[in-house]
C-alpha positions in Angstrom: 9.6 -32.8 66.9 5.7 -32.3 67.0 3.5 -34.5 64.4 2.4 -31.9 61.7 -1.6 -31.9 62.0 -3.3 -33.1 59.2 -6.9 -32.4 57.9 -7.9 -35.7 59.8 -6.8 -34.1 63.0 -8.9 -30.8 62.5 -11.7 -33.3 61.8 -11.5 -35.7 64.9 -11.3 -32.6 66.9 -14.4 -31.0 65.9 -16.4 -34.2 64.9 -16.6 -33.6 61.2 -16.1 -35.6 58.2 -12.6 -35.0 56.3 -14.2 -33.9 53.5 -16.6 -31.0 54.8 -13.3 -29.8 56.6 -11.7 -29.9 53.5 -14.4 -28.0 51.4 -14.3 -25.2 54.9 -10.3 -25.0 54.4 -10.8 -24.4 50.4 -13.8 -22.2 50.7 -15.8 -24.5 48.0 -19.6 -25.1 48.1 -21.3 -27.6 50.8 -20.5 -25.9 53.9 -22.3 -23.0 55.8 -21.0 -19.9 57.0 -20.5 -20.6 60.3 -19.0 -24.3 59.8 -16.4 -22.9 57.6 -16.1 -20.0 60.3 -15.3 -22.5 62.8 -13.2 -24.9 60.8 -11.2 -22.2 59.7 -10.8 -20.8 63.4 -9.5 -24.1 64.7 -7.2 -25.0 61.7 -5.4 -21.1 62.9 -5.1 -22.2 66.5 -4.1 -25.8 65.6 -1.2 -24.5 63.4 -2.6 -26.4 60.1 -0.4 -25.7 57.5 -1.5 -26.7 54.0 0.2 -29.4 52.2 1.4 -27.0 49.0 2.6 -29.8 46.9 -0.6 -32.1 46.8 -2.8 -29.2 46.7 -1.1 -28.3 43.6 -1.5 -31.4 42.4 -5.0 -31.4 43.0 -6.0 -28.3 41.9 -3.4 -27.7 38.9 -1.8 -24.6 40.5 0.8 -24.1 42.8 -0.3 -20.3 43.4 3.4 -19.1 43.0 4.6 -16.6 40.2 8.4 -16.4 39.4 9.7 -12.8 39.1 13.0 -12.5 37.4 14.8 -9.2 38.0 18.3 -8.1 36.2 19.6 -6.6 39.8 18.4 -6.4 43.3 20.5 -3.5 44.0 18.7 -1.2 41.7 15.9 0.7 43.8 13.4 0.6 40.4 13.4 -3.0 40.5 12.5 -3.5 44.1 9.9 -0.6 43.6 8.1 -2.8 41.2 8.5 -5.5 42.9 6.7 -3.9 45.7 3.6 -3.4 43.4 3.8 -7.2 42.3 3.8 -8.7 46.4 1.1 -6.2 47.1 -1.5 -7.8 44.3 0.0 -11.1 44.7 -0.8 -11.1 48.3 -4.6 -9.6 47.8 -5.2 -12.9 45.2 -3.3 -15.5 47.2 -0.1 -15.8 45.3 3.2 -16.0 46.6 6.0 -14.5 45.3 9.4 -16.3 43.8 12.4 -13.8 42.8 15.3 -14.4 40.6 18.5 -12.2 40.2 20.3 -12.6 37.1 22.6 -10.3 37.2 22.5 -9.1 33.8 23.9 -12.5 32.6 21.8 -14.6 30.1 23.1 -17.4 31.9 21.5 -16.6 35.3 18.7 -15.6 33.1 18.3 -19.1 31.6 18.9 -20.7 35.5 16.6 -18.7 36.8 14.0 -19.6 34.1 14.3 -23.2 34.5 14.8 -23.1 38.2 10.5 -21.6 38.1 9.7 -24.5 35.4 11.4 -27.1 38.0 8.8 -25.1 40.6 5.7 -25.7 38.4 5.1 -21.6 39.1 1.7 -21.0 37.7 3.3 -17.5 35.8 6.4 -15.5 35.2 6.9 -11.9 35.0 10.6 -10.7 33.5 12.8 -7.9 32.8 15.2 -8.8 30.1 19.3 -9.0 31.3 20.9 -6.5 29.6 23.1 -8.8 28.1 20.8 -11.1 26.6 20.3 -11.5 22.8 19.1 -14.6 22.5 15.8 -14.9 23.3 14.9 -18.4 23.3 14.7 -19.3 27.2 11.7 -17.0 27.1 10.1 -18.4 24.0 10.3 -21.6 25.1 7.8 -20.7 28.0 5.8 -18.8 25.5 5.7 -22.5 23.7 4.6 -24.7 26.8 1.5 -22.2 27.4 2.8 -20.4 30.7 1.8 -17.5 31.3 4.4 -14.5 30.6 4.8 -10.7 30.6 7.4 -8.9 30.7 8.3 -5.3 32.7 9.8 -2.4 32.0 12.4 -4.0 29.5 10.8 -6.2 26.8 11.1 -7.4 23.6 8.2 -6.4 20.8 9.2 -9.1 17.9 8.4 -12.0 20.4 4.9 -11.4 20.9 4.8 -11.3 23.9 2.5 -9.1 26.7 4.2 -6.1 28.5 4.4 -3.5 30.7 6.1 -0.6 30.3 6.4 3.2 30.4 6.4 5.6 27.5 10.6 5.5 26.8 10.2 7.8 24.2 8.0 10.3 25.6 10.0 10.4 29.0 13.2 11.0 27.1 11.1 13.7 24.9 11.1 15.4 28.5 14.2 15.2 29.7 16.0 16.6 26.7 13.0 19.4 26.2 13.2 20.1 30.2 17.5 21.3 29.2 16.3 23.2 26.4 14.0 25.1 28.7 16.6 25.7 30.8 19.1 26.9 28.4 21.0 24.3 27.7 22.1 24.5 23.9 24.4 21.5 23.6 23.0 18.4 24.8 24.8 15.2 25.0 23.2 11.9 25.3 24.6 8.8 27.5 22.6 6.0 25.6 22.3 1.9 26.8 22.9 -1.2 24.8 21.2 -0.8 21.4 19.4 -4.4 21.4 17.2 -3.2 24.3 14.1 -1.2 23.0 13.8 0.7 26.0 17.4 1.9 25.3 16.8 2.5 21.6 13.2 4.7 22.4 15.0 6.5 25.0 18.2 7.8 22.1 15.3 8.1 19.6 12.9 10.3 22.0 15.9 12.8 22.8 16.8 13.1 18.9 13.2 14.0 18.3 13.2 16.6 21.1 16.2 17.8 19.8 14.9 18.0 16.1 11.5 19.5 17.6 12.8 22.3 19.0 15.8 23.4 16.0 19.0 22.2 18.0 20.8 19.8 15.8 21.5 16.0 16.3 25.5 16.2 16.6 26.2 12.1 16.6 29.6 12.8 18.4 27.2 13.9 21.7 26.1 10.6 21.9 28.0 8.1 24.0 27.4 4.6 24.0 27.7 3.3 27.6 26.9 0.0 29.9 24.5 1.3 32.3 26.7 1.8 35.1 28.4 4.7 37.3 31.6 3.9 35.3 29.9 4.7 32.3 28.9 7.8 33.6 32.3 9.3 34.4 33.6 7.4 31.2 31.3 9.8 28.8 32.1 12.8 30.7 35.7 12.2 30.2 34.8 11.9 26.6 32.9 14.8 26.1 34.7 17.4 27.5 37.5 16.2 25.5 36.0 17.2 22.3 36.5 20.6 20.9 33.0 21.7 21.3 32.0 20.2 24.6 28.5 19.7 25.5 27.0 21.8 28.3 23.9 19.2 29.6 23.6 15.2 29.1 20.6 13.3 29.7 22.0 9.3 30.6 19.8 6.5 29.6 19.3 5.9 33.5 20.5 7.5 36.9 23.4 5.1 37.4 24.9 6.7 34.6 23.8 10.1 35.8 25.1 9.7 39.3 28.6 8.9 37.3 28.6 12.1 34.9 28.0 14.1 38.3 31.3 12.7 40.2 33.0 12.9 37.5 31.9 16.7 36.8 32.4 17.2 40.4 35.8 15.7 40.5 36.4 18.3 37.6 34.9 21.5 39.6 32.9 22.0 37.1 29.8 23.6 38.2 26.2 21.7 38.2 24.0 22.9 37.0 25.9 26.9 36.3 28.0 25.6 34.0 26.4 21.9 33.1 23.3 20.1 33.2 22.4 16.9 34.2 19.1 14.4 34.2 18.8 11.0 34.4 15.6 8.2 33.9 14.2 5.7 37.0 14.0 8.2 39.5 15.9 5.6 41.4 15.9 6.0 46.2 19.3 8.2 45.9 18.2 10.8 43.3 17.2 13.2 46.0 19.4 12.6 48.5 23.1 13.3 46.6 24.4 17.0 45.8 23.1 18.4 43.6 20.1 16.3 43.4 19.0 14.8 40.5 16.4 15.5 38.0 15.0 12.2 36.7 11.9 10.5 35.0 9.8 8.8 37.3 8.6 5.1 35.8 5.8 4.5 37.9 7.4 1.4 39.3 4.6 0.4 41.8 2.2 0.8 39.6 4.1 -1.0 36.9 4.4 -4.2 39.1 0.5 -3.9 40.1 -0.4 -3.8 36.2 1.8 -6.7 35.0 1.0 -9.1 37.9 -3.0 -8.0 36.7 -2.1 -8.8 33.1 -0.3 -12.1 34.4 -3.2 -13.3 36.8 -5.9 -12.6 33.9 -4.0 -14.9 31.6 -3.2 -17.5 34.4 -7.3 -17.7 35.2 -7.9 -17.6 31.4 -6.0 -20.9 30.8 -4.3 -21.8 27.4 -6.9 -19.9 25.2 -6.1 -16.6 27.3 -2.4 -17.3 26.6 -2.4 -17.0 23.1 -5.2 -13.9 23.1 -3.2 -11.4 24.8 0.0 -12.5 23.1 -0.1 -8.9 21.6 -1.0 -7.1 24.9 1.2 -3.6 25.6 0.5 -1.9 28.0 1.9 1.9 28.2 2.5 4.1 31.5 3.0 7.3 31.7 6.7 8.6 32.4 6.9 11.7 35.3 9.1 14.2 35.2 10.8 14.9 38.8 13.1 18.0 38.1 15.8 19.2 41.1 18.6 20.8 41.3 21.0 18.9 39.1 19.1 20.7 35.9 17.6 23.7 37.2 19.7 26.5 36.1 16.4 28.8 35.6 13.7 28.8 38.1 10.4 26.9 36.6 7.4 29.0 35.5 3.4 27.5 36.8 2.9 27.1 32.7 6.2 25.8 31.5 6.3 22.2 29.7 8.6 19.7 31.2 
């Protein structure tokens, strides 16, 4: 097995001291343009490879942020993720992920397995299991830097990024009222989750806002899944007044009311409506496609690895300042065929 060249090597080869090659590698002060040029140059075609460990060491940072995500097979999460590499990867940072499979346990591992990695920053989406919250405020407590996506948790304090659950749900349930729909059913998530609890709240309000009454026996309290999904449409159309629409918390659930209404023959969207929330890959592709609320995933990564790399640069101090730091994206409506019972109009509101 080759030796692995060292920073001596690099500076026997082109008759420099260790420590002028050093300040060419890291880009400091002392050098000129061209030395660095040519260090640089030679380190490439001599197949230097940094020594991670003792530069982090050195400098304090290992230039690694932990991501931990509740599922990898959910298209929204590897959206965002998408945003996070592409900004980690402009500022140097490589990227560690975590699947917890929305187990507080995994959750917990996956939080001490970035500690054990002295990462520099950690971004999270909460498990949909989890109710106990102090994995994450023990980070808060050692001064690392944290922010959560898309799910987060307002009474710890600590900075997020999210989109507007409440107005997206507004949309969806306004969008079936403009489409006819008079009966609107709701599949909601896991109460303990704020983005679950805007999402029941922002469909009540739309309900309220435009005279259709809040019938608590349309609302169906699921798991986020596509069992859910067939497991509240076999519920509601078992009641004596059966809804004719349901917007589900997410498009897991949504994909699992529309089987299950298929299964059923029962005609989307003639006879019922359906839209779901993530816009997730498949949404377009089933039959009949789905209508959905578009999170802004990309951009949702790119803002909370910003937020993240501010507080990392800002040290301690900048830690504790942006401890109260939201911030809000705007939800999009994508409407097809699964709720369009009436064509849309150029000046129609979602």
């Amino acid at each position: 097995m080759s030796r692995k060249v060292t920073i001596a090597d690099i500076a026997r080869e082109l008759n420099l001291t260790g420590a002028t090659v050093s300040r060419a590698l890291n880009n400091r002060p002392g050098t000129s343009e061209s030395t660095r040029r040519l260090v640089q140059a030679t380190a490439e075609r001599m197949r230097y490879q940094r020594d991670r460990i003792a530069y982090s060491l050195r400098s304090g940072r290992s230039h690694i942020i932990g991501v931990i995500i509740p599922s990898a097979e959910i298209n929204f999460f590897g959206s965002v993720i998408h945003g996070i590499e592409n900004m980690a990867n402009q500022h140097g940072y490589n990227v560690l992920i975590y699947q917890s499979n929305e187990l507080p346990a995994f959750e917990r591992k996956g939080i001490a397995t970035f500690l054990g990695t002295r990462v520099d920053g950690i971004l999270a989406s909460i498990a949909k299991e989890t109710t106990d919250f102090r994995h994450y405020l023990e980070v808060k407590e050692r001064g690392l830097p944290l922010v959560f996506f898309d799910r987060a948790n307002d009474s710890l304090h600590i900075p997020s990024v999210v989109v507007d659950d409440f107005k997206g749900a507004w949309y969806a349930t306004e969008h079936l009222v403009h489409q006819g729909y008079r009966r609107i059913a709701h599949i909601a998530g896991q109460q303990h989750l704020k983005i679950f609890r805007d999402r029941l709240e922002g469909y009540k309000a739309a309900l309220a806002a435009n005279n259709l009454p809040v019938d608590d026996t349309l609302i169906y309290y699921g798991n986020v899944s596509i069992e859910a999904g067939r497991q509240a449409v076999r519920h509601l159309l078992a009641q004596a007044r059966p809804p004719d629409a349901v917007f589900a918390v997410e498009d897991f659930s949504a994909l699992g009311a529309i089987k299950e209404l298929k299964d059923r023959q029962v005609s989307i969207p003639g006879e019922f409506g359906v839209i779901g929330f993530a816009n997730e890959a498949f949404g377009e592709h089933i039959t009949p496609s789905l209508s959905s609320i578009d999170q802004q995933t990309v951009q949702m990564g790119k803002e909370a690895f910003k937020l993240l790399l501010e507080m990392i640069e800002g040290g301690a101090g900048q830690v504790q300042h942006h401890t109260k730091s939201r911030i809000i994206l705007e939800p999009v409506p994508v409407f097809r065929q699964s709720s369009l019972r009436r064509p849309l109009h150029g000046g129609q509101q979602p």
